[in-house]
FIMI-774631 format. One line per 5 residues: number of its first residue (from 0); their letters; for each residue z, x, y of N, C-alpha, C. Coordinates in steps of 0.2 Angstrom, whole numbers. Layout:
# residues N
NUM> A> Z:X:Y:Z:X:Y:Z:X:Y; ...
END
This chain:
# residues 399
0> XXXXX> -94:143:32:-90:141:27:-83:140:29; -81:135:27:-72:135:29:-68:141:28; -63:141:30:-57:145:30:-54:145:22; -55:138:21:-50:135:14:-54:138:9; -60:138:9:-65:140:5:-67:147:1
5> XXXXX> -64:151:9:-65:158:7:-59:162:6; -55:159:8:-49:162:7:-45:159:0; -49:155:-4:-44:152:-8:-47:150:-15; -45:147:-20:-47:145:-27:-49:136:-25; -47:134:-21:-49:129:-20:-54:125:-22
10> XXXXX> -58:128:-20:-66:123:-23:-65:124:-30; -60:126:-36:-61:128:-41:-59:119:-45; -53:119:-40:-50:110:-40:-55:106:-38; -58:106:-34:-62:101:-30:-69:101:-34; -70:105:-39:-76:105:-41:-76:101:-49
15> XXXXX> -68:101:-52:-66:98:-57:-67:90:-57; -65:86:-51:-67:80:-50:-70:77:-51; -71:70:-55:-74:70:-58:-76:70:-63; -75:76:-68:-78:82:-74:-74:78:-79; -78:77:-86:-72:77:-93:-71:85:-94
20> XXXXX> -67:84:-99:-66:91:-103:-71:95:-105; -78:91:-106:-83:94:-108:-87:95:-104; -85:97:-99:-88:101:-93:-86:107:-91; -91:112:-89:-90:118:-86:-85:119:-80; -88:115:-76:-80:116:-69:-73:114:-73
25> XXXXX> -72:110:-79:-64:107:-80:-62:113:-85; -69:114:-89:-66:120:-92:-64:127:-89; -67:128:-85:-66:134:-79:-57:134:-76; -57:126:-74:-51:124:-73:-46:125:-78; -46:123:-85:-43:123:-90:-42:129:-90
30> XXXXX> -47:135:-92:-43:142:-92:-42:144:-86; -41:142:-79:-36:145:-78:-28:142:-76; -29:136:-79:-23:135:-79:-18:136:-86; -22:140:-90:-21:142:-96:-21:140:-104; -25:136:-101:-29:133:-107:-25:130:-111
35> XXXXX> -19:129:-115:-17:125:-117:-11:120:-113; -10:114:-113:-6:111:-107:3:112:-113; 9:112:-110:13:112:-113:16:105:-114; 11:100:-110:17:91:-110:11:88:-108; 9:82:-114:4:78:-114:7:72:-114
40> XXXXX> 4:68:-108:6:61:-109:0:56:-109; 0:52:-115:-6:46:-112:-3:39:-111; -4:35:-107:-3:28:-106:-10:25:-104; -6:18:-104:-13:13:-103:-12:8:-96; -14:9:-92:-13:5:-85:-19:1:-85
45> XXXXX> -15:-7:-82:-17:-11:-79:-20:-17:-86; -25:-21:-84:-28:-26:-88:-33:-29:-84; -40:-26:-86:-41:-23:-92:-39:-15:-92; -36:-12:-96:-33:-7:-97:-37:-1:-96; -35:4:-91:-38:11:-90:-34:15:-95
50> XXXXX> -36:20:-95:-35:26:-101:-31:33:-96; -25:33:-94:-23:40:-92:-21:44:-97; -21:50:-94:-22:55:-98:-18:61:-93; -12:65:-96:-9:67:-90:-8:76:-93; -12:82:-93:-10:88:-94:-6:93:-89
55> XXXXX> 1:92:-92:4:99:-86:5:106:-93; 4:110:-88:2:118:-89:10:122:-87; 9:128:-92:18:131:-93:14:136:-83; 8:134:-82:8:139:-74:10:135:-69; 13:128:-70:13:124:-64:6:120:-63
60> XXXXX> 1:120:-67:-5:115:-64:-3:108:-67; -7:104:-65:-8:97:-70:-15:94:-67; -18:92:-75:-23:87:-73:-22:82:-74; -23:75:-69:-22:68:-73:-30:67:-73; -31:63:-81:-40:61:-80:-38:53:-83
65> XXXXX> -42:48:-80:-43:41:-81:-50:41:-84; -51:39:-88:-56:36:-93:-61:42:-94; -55:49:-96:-58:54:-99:-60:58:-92; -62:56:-86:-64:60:-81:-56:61:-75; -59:69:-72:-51:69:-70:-52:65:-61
70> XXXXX> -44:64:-62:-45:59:-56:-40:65:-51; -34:68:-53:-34:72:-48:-32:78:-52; -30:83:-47:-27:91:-50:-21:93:-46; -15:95:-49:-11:97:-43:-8:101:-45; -5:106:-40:-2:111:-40:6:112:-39
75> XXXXX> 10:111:-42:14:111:-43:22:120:-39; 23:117:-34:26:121:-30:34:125:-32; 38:117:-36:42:118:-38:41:114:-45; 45:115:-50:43:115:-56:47:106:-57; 41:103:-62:44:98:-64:48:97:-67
80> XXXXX> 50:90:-70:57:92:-75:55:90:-83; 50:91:-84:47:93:-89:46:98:-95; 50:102:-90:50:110:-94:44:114:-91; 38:111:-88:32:113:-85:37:120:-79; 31:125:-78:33:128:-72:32:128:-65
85> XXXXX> 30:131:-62:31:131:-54:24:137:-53; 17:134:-49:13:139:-46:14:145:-42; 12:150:-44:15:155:-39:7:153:-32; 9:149:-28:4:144:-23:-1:153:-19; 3:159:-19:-1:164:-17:-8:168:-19
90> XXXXX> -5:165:-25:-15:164:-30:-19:161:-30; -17:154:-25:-24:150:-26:-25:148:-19; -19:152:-14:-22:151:-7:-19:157:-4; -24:162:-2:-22:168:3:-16:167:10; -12:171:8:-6:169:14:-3:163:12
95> XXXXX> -4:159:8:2:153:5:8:154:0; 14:154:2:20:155:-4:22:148:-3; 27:146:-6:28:141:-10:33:137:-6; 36:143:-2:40:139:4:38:137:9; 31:137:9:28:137:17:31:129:19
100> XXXXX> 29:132:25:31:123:31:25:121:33; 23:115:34:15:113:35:12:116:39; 16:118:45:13:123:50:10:129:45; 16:132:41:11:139:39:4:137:33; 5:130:31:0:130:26:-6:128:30
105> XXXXX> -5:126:37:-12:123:41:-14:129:42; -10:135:44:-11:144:45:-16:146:40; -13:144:34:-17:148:27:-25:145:24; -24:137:27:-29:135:27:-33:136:31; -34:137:38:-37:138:44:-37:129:43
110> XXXXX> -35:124:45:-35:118:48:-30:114:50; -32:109:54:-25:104:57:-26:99:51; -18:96:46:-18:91:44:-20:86:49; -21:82:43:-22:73:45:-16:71:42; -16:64:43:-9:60:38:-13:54:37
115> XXXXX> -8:51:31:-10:44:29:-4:43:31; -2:37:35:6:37:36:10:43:40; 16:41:43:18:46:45:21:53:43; 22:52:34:26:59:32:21:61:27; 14:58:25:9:61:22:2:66:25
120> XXXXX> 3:70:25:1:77:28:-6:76:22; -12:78:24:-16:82:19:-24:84:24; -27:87:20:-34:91:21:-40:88:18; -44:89:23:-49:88:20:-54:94:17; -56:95:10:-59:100:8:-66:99:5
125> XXXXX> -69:101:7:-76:99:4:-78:92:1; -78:91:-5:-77:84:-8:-73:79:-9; -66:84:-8:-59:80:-12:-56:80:-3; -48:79:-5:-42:79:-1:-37:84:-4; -35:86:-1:-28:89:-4:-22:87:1
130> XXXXX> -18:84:-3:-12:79:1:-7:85:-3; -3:84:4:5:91:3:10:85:2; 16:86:-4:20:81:-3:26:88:0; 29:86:3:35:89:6:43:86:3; 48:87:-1:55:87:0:55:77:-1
135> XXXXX> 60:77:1:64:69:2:57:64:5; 54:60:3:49:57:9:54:53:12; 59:52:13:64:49:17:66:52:23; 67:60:23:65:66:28:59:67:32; 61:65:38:55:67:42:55:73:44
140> XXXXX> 59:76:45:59:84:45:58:89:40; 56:87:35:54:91:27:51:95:29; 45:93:32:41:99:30:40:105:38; 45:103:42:44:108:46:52:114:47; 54:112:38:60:118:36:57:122:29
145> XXXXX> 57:128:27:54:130:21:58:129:16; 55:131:10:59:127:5:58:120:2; 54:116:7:54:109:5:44:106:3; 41:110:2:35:110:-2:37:109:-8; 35:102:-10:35:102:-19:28:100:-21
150> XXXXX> 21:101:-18:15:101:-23:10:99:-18; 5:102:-20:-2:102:-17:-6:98:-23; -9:91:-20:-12:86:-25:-19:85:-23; -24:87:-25:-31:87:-26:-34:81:-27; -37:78:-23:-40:69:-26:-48:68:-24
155> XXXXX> -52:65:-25:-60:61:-23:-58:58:-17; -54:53:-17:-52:48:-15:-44:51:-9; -48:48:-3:-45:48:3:-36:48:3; -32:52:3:-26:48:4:-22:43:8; -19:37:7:-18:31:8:-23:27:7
160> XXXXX> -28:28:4:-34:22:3:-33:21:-3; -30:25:-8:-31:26:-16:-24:24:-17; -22:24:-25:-15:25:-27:-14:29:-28; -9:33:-26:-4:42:-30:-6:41:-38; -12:48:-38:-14:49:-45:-8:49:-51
165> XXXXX> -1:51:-47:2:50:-53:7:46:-52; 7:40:-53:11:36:-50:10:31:-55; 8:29:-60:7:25:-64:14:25:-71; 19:27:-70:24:28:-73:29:26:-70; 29:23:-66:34:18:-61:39:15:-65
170> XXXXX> 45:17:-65:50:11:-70:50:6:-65; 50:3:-58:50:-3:-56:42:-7:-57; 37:-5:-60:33:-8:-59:27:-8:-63; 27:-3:-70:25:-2:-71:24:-6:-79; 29:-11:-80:29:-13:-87:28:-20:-85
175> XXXXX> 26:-23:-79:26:-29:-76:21:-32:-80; 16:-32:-82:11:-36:-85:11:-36:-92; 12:-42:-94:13:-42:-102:6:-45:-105; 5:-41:-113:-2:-39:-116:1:-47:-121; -5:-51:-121:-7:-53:-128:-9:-50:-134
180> XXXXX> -9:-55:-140:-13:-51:-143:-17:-48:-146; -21:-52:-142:-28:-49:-140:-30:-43:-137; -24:-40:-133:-25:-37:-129:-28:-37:-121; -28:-44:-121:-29:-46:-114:-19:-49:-110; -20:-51:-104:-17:-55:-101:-10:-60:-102
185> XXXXX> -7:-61:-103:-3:-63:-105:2:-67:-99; -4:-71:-97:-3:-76:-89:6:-79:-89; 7:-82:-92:14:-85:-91:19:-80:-92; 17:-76:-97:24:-69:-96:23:-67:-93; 17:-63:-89:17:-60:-81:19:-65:-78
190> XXXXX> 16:-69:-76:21:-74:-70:28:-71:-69; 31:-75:-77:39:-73:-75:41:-69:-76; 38:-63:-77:41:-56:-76:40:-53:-67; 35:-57:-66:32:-55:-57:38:-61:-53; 40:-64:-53:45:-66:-51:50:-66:-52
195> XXXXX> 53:-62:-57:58:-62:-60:59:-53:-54; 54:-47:-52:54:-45:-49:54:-45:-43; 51:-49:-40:51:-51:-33:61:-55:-32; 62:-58:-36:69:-63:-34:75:-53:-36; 74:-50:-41:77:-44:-40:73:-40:-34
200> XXXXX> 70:-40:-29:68:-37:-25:64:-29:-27; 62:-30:-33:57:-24:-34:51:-22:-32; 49:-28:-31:41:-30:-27:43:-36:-21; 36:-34:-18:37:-39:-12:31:-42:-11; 31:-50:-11:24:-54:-11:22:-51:-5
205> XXXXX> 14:-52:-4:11:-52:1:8:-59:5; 12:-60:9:11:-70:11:4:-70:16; -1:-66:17:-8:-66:17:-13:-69:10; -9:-66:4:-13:-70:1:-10:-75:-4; -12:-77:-9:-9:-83:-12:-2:-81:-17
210> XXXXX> 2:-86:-15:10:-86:-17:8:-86:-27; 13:-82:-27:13:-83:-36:13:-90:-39; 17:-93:-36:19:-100:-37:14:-105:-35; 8:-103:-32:4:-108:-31:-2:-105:-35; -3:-100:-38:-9:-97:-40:-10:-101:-47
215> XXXXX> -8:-105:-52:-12:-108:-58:-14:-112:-54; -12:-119:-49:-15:-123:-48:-19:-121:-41; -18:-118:-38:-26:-118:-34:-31:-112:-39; -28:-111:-45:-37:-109:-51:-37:-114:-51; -33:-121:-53:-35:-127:-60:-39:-129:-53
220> XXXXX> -40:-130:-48:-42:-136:-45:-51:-132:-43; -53:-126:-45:-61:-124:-47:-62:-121:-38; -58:-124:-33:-61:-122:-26:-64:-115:-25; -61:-111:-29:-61:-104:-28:-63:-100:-33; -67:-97:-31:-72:-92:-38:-66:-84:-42
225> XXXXX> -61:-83:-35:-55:-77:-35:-50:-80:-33; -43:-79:-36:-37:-84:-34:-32:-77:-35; -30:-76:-28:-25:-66:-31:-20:-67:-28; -15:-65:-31:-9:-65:-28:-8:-55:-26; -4:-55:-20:-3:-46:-20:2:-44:-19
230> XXXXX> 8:-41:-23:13:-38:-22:14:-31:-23; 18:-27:-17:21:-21:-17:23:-20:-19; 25:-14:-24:33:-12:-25:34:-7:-23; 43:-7:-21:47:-6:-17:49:3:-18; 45:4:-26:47:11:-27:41:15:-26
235> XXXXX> 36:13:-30:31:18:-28:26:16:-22; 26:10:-20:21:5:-14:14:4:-16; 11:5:-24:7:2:-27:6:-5:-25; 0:-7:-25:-1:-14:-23:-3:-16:-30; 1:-23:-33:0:-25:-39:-6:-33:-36
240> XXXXX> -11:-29:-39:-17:-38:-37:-15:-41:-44; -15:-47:-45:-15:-53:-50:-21:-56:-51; -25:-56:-52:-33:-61:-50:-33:-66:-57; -33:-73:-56:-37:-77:-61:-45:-78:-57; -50:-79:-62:-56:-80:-59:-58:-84:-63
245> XXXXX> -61:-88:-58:-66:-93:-62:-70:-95:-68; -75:-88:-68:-78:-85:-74:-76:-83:-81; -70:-81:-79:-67:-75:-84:-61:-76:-85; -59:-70:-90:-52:-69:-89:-46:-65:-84; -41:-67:-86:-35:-65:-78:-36:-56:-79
250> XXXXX> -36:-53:-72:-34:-47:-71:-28:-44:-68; -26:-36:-70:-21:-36:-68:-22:-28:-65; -20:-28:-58:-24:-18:-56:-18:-15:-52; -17:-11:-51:-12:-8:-44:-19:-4:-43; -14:-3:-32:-20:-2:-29:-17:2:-23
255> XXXXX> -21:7:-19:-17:9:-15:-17:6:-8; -11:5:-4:-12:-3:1:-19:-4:5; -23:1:6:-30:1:9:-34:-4:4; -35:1:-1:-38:-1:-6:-38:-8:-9; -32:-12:-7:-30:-18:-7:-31:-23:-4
260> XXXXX> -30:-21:2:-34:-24:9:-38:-26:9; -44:-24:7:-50:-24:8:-52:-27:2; -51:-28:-3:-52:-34:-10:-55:-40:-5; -61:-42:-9:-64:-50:-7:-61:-55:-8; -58:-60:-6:-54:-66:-6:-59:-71:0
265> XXXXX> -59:-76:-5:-61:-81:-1:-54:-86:5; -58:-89:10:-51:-92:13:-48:-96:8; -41:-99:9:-37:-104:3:-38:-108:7; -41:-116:2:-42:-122:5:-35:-126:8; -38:-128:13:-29:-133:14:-28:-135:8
270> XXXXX> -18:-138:9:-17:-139:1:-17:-145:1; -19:-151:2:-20:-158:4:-25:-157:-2; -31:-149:-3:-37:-153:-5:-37:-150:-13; -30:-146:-16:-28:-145:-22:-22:-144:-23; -17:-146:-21:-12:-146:-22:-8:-152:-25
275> XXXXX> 0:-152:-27:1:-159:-31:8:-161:-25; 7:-168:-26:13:-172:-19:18:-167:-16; 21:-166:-22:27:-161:-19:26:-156:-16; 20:-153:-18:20:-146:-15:15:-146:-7; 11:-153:-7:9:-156:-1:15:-155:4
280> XXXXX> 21:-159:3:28:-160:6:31:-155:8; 31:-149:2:34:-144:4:30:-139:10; 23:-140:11:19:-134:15:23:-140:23; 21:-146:22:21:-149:26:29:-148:32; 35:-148:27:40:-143:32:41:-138:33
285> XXXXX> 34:-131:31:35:-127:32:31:-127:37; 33:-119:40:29:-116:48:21:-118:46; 19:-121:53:12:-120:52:8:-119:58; 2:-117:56:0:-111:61:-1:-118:69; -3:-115:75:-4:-118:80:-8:-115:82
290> XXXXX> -8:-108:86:-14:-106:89:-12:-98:90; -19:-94:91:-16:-88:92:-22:-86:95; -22:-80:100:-23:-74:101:-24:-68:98; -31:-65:96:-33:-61:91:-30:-54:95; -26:-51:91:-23:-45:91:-19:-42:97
295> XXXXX> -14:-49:98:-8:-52:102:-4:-57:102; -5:-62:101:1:-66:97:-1:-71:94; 5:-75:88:3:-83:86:6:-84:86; 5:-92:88:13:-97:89:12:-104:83; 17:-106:80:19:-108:75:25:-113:76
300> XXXXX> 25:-119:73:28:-125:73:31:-126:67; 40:-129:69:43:-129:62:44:-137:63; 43:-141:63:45:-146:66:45:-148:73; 51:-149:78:51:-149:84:51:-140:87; 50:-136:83:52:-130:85:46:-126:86
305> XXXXX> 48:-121:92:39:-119:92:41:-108:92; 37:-105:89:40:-97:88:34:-95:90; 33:-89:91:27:-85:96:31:-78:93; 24:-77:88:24:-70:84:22:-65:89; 26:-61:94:19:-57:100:19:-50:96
310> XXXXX> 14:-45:97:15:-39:93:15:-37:101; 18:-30:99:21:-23:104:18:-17:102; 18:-12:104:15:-6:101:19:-1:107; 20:5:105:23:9:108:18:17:106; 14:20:109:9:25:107:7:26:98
315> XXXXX> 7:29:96:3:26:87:11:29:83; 17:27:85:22:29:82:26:20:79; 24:18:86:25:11:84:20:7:84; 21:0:81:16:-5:79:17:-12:75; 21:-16:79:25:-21:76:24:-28:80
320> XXXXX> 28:-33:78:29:-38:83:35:-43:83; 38:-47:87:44:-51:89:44:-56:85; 47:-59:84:48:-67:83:53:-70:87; 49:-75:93:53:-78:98:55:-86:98; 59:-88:96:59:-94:96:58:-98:104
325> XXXXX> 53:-100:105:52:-107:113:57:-108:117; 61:-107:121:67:-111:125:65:-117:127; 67:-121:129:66:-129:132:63:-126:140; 64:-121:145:57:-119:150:52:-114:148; 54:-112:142:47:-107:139:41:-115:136
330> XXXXX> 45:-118:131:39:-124:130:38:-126:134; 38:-128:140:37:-133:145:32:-129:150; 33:-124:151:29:-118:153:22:-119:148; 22:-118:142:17:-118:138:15:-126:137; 16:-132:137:13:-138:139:11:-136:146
335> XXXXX> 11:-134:150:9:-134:157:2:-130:158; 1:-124:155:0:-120:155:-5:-116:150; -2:-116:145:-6:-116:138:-7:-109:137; -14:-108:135:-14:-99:132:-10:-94:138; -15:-96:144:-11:-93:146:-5:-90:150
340> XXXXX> -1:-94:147:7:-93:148:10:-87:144; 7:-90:136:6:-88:131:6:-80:132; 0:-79:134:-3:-72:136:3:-69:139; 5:-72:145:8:-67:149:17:-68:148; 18:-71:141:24:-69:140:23:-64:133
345> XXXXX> 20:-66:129:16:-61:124:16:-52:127; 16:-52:135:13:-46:139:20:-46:140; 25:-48:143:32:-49:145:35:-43:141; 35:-47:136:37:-47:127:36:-39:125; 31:-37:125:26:-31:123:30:-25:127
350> XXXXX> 30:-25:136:33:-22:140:41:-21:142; 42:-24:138:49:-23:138:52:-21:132; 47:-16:126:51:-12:124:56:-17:121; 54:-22:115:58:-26:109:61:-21:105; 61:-17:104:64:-15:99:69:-9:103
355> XXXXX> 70:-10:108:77:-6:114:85:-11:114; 88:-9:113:93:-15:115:93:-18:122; 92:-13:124:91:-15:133:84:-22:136; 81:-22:128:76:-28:131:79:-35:129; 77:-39:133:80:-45:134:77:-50:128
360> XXXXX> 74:-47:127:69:-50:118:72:-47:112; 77:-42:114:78:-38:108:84:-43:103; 86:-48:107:93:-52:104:91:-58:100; 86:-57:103:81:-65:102:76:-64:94; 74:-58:92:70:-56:90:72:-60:83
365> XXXXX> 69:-65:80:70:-67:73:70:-62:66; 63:-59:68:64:-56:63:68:-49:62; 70:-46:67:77:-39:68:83:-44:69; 86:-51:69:93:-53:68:92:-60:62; 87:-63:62:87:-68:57:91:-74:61
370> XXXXX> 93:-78:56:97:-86:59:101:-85:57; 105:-81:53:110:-81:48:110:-84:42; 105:-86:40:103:-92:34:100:-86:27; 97:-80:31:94:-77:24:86:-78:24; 85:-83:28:78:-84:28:73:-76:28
375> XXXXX> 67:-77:26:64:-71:27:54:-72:32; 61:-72:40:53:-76:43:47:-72:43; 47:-66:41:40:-63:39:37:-67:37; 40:-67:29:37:-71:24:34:-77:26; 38:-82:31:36:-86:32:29:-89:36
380> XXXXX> 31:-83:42:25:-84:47:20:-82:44; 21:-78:39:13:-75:38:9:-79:32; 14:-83:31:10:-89:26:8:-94:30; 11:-95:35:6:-100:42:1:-101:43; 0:-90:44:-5:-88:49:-11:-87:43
385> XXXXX> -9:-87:37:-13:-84:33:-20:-82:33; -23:-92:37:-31:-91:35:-33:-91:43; -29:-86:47:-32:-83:53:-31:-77:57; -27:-73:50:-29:-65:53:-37:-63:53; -35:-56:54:-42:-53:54:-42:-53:49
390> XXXXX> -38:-51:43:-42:-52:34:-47:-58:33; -43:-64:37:-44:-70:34:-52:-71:37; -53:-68:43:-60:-68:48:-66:-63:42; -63:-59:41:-66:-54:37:-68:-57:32; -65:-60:27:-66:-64:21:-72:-70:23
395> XXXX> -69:-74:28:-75:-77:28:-82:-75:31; -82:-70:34:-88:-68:36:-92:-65:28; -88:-62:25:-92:-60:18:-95:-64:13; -92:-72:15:-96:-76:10:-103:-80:11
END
């Protein structure tokens, strides 16, 4: 048996998962977190609407449960500002106080964290996760000072594959989808509430998948059974999917960025074969893909202009890429030469450490200085390349 198992209340959480109220494990939970909670909140997330349900306890516990079954449990280190308390953490894990630094709770636990990301820390525990949020997540040093422990959070569901069990109360993002009367969808007020967010910088489109501004007319044109737009937002990094479907009515979900990812999407057809003149016109002076190299670069054409996205990696702390615009003997090299010029400037690029000053691609780099215009080349190259990342390979294999 584990460390974490024998030593701790642990399976006591991990065993609630899952569970309504009318069950033995949650009620076991419920008395010991003392049976009556002292702040109950319910809301309604997404369309079609889930059911949260959020119980904090005057001990410092909380349950959240979605559609009556709980989705996660957390232990609460420092006290929320709800008037709830603060767990004394030495009761539910032998040798844990509530200052510990992640080194000592890997101690109390007997394990090495894993992360999801660089400053999310957590455990694998029999069924569940137990993810440690530490202090500032802006601090990368939190959690290797004590004091900076604010809660141990129990989930089913992997951390970074899911969405933060409590994250659904998001003032950036969380009132974005307007209800009909029906209680369905309310496609035109979302639209311009989800743009009206993206233009205030509260979310951020996802140019892999379809632009909000294109998504009624490539539904109206029938090509596509799922038509989804995917934006992040900027405060809690919930991914907002928009789906109209062919079949049915418009959906609306957050999701955590894995989780998101991995959503079925069909490739988008060129827009020649549902788009209207103008918007014909408009792709047509935008970037457009030319060729690439799976999981090393893609070069893109803006007119006479030719840009080579190369990616670099520096051990698993970095994981990026350049935006180079062509010189008049860089192009002339790549007519001459072709991929593999390509290759070996893409390799240049990569070994030279772009994001040092001292690299000769660092001045150059599009997307670290821009053109002065404002433009957002992310944005742009990645609506180029769209239907030829690995997503776009992925998606078509599945149909």
């Amino acid at each position: 048996m584990q460390p974490w198992a024998t030593r701790s209340r642990l399976p006591l959480l991990v065993d609630a998962l899952g569970g309504t109220e009318a069950d033995d494990a949650v009620r076991r939970l419920l008395h010991a977190f003392g049976d009556d909670p002292v702040h109950v909140t319910e809301h309604r997330v997404g369309v079609p609407a889930t059911e949260v349900r959020r119980l904090r306890f005057a001990s410092g516990g909380e349950i959240v449960l979605q559609d009556g079954a709980v989705l996660a449990v957390i232990l609460h280190a420092k006290p929320p500002s709800d008037g709830a308390g603060a767990v004394d953490l030495s009761t539910w894990v032998d040798g844990l106080t509530n200052a510990a630094t992640l080194k000592q709770v890997e101690t109390a636990f007997g394990l090495k964290a894993q992360f999801s990301g660089f400053r999310s820390p957590y455990f694998k525990v029999g069924a569940g996760f137990a993810q440690l949020r530490f202090g500032d997540a802006g601090d990368k040093g939190s959690w290797k000072e004590p004091e900076h422990l604010v809660s141990i959070v129990v989930t089913a569901g992997q951390p970074g594959r899911v969405r933060p069990p409590d994250a659904d109360e998001c003032p950036a993002c969380s009132t974005l989808p307007a209800i009909d009367e029906q209680g369905g969808l309310d496609l035109a007020a979302t639209l311009e509430r989800l743009r009206t967010a993206v233009a205030a910088e509260q979310v951020k489109q996802d140019p892999a998948w379809v632009p909000l501004d294109d998504l009624e007319e490539l539904h109206a044109s029938g090509l596509m059974r799922l038509v989804e737009s995917q934006l992040t937002c900027r405060t809690c990094h919930r991914v907002i999917c928009l789906t109209l479907h062919r079949d049915g009515p418009p959906t609306f979900g957050y999701h955590g960025p894995n989780e998101a990812r991995e959503r079925p999407m069909e490739r988008i057809p060129p827009v020649e074969q549902w788009a209207s003149r103008a918007r014909q016109e408009q792709a047509r002076e935008a970037m457009q893909y030319v060729d690439h190299r799976p999981g090393g670069w893609f070069l893109v054409r803006q007119g006479d202009a030719l840009y080579l996205d190369a990616r670099y990696s520096y051990s698993a702390m970095i994981d990026d890429s350049a935006l180079i615009e062509l010189g008049a003997v860089e192009r002339e090299d790549y007519r001459k030469r072709g991929h593999q010029y390509l290759d070996e400037l893409a390799e240049r690029i990569h070994m030279s450490a772009p994001y040092q000053p001292e690299s000769p691609y660092h001045a150059r780099d599009l997307y670290r200085r821009g053109d002065g215009t404002g433009r957002d080349f992310r944005a742009e190259v990645g609506a180029a390349i769209s239907n030829h990342t690995w997503l776009a390979e992925q998606r078509s294999r599945e149909q």
